[in-house]
Backbone atoms as SQL, in Angstrom:
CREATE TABLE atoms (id INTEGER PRIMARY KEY, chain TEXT, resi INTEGER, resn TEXT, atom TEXT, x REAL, y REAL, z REAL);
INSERT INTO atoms VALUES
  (1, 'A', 1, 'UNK', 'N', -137.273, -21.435, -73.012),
  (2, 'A', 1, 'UNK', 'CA', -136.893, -20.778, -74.234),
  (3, 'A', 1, 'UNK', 'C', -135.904, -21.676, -74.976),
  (4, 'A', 2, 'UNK', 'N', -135.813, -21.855, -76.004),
  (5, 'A', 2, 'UNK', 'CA', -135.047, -22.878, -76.809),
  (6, 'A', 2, 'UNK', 'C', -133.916, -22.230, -77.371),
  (7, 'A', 3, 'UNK', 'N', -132.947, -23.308, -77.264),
  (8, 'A', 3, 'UNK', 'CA', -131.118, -22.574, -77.689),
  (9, 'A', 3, 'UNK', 'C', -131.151, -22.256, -79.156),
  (10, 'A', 4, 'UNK', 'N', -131.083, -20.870, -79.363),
  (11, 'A', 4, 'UNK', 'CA', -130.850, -20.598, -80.517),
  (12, 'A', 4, 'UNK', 'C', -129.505, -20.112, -81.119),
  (13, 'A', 5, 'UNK', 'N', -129.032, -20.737, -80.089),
  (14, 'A', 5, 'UNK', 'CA', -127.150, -21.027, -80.290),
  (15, 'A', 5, 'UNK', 'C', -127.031, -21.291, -82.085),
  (16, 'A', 6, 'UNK', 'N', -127.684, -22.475, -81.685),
  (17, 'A', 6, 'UNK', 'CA', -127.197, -23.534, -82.861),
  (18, 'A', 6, 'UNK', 'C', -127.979, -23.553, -83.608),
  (19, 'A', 7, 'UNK', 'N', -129.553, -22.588, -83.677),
  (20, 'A', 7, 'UNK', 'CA', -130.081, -22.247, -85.071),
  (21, 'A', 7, 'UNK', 'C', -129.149, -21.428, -85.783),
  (22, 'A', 8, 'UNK', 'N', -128.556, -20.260, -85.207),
  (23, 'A', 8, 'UNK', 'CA', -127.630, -19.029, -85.758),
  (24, 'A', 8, 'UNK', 'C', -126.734, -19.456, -85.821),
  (25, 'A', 9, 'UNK', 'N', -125.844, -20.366, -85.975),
  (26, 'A', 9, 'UNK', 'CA', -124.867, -21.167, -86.203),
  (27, 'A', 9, 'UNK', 'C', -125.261, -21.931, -87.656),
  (28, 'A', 10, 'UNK', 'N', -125.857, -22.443, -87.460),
  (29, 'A', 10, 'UNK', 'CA', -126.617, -23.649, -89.031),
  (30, 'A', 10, 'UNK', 'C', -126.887, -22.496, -90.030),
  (31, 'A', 11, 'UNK', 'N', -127.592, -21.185, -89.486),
  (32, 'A', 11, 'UNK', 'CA', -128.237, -20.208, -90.408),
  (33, 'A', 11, 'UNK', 'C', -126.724, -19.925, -91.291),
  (34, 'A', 12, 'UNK', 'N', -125.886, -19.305, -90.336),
  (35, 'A', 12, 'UNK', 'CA', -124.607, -18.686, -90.761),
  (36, 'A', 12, 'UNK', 'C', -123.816, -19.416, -91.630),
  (37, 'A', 13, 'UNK', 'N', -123.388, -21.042, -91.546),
  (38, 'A', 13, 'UNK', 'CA', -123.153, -21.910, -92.364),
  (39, 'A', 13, 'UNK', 'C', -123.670, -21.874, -93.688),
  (40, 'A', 14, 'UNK', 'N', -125.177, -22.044, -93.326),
  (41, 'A', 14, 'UNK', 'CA', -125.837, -21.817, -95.116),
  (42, 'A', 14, 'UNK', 'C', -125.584, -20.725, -95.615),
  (43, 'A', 15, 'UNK', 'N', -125.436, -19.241, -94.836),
  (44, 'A', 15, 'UNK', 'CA', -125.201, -18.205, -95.612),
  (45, 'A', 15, 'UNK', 'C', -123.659, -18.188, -96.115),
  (46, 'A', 16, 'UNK', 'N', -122.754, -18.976, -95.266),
  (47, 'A', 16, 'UNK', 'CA', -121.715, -19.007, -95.976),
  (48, 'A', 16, 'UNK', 'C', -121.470, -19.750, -96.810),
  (49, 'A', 17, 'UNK', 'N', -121.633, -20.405, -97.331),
  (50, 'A', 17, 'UNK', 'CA', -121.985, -21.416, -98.047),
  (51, 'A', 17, 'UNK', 'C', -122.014, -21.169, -99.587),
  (52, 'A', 18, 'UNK', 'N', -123.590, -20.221, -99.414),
  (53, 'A', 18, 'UNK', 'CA', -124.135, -19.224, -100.707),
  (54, 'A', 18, 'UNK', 'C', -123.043, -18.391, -100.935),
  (55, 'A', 19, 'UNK', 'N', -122.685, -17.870, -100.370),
  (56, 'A', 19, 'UNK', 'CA', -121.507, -16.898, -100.573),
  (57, 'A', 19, 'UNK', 'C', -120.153, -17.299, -101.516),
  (58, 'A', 20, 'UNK', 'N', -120.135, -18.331, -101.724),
  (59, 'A', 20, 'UNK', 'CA', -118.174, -19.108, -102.093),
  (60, 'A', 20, 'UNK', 'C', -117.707, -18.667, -103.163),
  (61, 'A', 21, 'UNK', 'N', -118.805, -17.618, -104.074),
  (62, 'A', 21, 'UNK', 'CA', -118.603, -16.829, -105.030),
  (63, 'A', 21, 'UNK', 'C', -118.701, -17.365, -106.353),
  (64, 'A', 22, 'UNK', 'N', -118.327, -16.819, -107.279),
  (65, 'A', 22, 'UNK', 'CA', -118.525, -17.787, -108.805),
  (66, 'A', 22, 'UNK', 'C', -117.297, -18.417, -109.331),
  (67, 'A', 23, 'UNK', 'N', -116.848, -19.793, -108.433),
  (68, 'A', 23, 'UNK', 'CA', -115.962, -20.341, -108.786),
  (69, 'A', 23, 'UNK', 'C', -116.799, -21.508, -110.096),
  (70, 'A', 24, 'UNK', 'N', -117.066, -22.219, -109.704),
  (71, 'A', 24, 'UNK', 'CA', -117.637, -22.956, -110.691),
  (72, 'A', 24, 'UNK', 'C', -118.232, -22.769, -111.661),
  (73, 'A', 25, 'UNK', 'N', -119.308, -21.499, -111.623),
  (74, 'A', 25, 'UNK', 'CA', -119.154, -20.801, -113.199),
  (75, 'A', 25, 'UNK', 'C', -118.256, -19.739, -113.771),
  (76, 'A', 26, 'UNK', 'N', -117.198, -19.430, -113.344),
  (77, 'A', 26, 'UNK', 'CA', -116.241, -18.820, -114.011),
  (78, 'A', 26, 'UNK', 'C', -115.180, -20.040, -114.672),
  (79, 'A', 27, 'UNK', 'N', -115.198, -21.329, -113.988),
  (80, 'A', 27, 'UNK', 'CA', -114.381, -22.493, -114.750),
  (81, 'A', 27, 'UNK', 'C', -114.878, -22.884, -115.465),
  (82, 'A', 28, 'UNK', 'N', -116.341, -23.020, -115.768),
  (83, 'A', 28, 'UNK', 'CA', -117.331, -23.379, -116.790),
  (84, 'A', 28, 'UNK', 'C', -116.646, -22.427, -117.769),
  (85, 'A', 29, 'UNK', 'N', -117.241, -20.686, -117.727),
  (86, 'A', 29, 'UNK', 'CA', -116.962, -20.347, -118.875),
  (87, 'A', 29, 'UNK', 'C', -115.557, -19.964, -119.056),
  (88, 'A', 30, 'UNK', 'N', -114.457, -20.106, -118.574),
  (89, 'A', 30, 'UNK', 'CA', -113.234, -19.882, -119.107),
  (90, 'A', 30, 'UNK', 'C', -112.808, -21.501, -119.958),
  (91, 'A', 31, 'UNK', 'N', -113.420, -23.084, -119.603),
  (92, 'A', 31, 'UNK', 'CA', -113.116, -24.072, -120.253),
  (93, 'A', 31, 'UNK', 'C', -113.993, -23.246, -121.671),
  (94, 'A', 32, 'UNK', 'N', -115.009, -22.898, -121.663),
  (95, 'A', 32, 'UNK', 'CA', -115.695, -22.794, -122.743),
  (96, 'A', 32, 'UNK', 'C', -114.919, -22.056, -123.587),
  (97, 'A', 33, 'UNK', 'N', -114.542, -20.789, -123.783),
  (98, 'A', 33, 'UNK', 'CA', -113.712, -19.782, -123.976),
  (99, 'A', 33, 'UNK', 'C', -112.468, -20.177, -124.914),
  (100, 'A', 34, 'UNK', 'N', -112.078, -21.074, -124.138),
  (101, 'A', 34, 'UNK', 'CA', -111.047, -21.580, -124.998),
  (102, 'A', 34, 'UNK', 'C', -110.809, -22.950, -125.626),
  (103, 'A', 35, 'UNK', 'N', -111.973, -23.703, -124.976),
  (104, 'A', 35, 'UNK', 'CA', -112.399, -24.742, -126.346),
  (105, 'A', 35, 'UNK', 'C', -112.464, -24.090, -127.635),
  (106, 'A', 36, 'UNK', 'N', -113.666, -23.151, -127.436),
  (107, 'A', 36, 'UNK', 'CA', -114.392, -22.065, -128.277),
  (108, 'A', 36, 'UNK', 'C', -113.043, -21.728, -128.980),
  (109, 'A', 37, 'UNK', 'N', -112.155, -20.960, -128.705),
  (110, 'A', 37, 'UNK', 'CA', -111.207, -19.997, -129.442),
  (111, 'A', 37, 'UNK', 'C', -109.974, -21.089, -130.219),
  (112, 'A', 38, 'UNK', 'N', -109.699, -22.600, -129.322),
  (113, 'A', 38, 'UNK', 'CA', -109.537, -23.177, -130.027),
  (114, 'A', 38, 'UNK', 'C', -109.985, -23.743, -131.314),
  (115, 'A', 39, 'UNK', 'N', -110.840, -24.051, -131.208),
  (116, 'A', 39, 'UNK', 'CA', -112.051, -24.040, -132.932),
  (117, 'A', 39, 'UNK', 'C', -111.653, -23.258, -133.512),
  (118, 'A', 40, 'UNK', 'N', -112.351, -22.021, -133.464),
  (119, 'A', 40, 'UNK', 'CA', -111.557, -20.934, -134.175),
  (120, 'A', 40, 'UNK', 'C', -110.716, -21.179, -134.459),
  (121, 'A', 41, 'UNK', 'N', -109.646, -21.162, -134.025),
  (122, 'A', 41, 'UNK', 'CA', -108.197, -20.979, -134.719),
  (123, 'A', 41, 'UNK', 'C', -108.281, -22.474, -135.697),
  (124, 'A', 42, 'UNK', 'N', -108.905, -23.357, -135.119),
  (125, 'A', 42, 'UNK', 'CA', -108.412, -24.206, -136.143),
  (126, 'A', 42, 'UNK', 'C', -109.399, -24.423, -137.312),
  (127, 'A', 43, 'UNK', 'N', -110.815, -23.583, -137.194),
  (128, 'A', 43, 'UNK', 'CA', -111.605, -23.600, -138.493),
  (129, 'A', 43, 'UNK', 'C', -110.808, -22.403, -139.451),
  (130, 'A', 44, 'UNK', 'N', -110.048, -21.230, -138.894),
  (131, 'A', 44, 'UNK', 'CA', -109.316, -20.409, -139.695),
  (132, 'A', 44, 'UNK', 'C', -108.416, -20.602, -140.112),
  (133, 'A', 45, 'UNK', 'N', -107.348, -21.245, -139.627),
  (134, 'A', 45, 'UNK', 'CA', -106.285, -21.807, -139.907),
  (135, 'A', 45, 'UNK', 'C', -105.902, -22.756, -140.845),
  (136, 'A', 46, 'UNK', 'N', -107.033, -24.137, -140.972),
  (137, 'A', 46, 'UNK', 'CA', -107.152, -24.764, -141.872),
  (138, 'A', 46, 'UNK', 'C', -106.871, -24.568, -143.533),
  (139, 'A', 47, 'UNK', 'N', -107.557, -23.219, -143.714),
  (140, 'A', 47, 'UNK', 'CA', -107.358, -22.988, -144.717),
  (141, 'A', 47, 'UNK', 'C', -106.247, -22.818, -146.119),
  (142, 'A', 48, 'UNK', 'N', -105.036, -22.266, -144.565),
  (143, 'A', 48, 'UNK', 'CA', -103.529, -22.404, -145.026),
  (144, 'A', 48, 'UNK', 'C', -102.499, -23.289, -145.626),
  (145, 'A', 49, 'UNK', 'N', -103.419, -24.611, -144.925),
  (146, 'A', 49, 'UNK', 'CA', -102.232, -25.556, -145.333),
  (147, 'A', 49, 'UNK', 'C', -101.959, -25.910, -146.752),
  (148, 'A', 50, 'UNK', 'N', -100.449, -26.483, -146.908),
  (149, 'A', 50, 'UNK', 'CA', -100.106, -26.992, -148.159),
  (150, 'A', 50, 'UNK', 'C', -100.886, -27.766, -149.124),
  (151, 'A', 51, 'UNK', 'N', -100.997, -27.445, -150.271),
  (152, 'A', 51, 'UNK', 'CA', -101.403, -28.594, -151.458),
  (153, 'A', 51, 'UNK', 'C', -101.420, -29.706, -151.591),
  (154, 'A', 52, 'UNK', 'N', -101.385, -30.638, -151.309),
  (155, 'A', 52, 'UNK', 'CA', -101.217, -32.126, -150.842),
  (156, 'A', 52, 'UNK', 'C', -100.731, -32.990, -152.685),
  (157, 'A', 53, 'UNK', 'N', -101.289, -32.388, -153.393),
  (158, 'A', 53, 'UNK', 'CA', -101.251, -32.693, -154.695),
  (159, 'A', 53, 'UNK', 'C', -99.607, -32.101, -155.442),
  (160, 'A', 54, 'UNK', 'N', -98.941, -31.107, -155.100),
  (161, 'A', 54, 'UNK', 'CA', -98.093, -30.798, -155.469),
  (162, 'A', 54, 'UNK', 'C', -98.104, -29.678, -156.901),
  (163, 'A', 55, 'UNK', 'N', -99.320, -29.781, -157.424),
  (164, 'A', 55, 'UNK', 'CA', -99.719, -29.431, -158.807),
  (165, 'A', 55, 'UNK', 'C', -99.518, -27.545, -158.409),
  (166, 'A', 56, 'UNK', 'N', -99.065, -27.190, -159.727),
  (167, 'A', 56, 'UNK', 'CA', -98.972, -25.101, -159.648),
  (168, 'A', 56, 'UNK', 'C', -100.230, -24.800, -160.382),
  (169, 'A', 57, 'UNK', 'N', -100.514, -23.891, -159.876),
  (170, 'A', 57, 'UNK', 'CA', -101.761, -23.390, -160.674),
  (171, 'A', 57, 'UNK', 'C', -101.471, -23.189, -162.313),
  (172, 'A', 58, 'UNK', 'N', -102.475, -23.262, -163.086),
  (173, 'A', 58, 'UNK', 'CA', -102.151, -23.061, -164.392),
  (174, 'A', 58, 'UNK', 'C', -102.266, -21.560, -165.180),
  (175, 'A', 59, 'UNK', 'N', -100.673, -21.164, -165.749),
  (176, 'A', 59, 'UNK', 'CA', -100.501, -19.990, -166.175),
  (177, 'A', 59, 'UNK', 'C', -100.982, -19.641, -167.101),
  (178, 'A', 60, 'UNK', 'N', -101.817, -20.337, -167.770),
  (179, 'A', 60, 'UNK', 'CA', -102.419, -20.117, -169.215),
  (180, 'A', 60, 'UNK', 'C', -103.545, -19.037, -168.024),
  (181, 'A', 61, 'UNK', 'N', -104.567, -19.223, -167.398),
  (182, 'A', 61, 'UNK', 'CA', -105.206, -19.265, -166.127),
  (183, 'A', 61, 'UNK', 'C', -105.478, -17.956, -165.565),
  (184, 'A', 62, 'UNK', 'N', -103.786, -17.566, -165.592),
  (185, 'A', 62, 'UNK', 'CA', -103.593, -16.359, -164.680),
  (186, 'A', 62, 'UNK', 'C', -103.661, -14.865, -165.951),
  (187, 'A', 63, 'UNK', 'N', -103.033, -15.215, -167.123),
  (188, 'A', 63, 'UNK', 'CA', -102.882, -14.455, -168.230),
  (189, 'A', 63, 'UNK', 'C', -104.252, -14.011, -168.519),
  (190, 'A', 64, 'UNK', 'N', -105.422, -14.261, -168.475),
  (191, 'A', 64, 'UNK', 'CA', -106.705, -14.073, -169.040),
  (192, 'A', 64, 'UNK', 'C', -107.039, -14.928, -169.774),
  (193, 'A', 65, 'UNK', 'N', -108.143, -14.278, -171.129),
  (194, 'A', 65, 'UNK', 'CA', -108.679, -15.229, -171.700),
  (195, 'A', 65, 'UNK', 'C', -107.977, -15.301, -173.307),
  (196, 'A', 66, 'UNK', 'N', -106.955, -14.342, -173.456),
  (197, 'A', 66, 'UNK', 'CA', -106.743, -14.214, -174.716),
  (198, 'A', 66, 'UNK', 'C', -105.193, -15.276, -175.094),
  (199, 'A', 67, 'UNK', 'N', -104.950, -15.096, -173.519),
  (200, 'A', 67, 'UNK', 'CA', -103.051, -16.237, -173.410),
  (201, 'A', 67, 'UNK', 'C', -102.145, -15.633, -173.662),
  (202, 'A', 68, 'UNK', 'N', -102.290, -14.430, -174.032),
  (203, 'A', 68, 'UNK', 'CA', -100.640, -13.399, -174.457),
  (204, 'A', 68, 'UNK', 'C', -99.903, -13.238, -173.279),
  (205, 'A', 69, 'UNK', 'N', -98.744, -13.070, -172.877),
  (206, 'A', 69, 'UNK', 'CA', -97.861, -12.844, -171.737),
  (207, 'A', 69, 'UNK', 'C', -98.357, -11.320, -171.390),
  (208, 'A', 70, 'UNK', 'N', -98.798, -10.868, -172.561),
  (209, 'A', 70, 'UNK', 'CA', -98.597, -8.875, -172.592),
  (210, 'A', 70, 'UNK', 'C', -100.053, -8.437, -171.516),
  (211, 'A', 71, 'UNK', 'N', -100.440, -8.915, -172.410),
  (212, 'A', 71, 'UNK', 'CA', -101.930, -8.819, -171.249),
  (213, 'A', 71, 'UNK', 'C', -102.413, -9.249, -169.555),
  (214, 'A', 72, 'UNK', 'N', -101.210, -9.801, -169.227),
  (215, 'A', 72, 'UNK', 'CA', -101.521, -10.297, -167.773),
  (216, 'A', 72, 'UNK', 'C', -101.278, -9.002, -166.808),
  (217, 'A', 73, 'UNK', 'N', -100.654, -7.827, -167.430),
  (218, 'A', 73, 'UNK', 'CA', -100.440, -6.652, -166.632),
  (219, 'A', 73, 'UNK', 'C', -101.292, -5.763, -166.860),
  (220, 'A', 74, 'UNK', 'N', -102.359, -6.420, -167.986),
  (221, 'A', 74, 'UNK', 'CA', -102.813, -4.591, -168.579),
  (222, 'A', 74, 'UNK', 'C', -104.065, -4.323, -167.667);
């Protein structure tokens, strides 16, 4: 009869093995996650920054189309 010591030994190895749980795809998607959320923030964020030009918007602009001071509230 042949030792099946050391088949059930090798078997048990591979099953532990399979088992080591989802380390490597939970580091996958948590790098992803926050690459990801980094983007984000910086495709939203972008938007904020300063004028580089220095120039104010023009108040003629903001008044409408007629230019009276009176009309920019009405």
């Amino acid at each position: 009869m042949p030792d099946t010591a050391e088949a059930i030994a090798a078997l048990t190895g591979i099953a532990a093995a399979a088992q080591e749980g989802p380390g490597d795809t939970l580091r996958i998607v948590l790098l992803v996650s926050m690459v990801g959320g980094a983007l984000l923030a910086w495709f939203l964020l972008r938007g904020y920054g300063r004028d580089e030009t220095g120039e104010q918007p023009d108040e003629a602009s903001a008044r409408g189309a007629s230019g009276d001071a009176e009309d920019a509230n009405a």
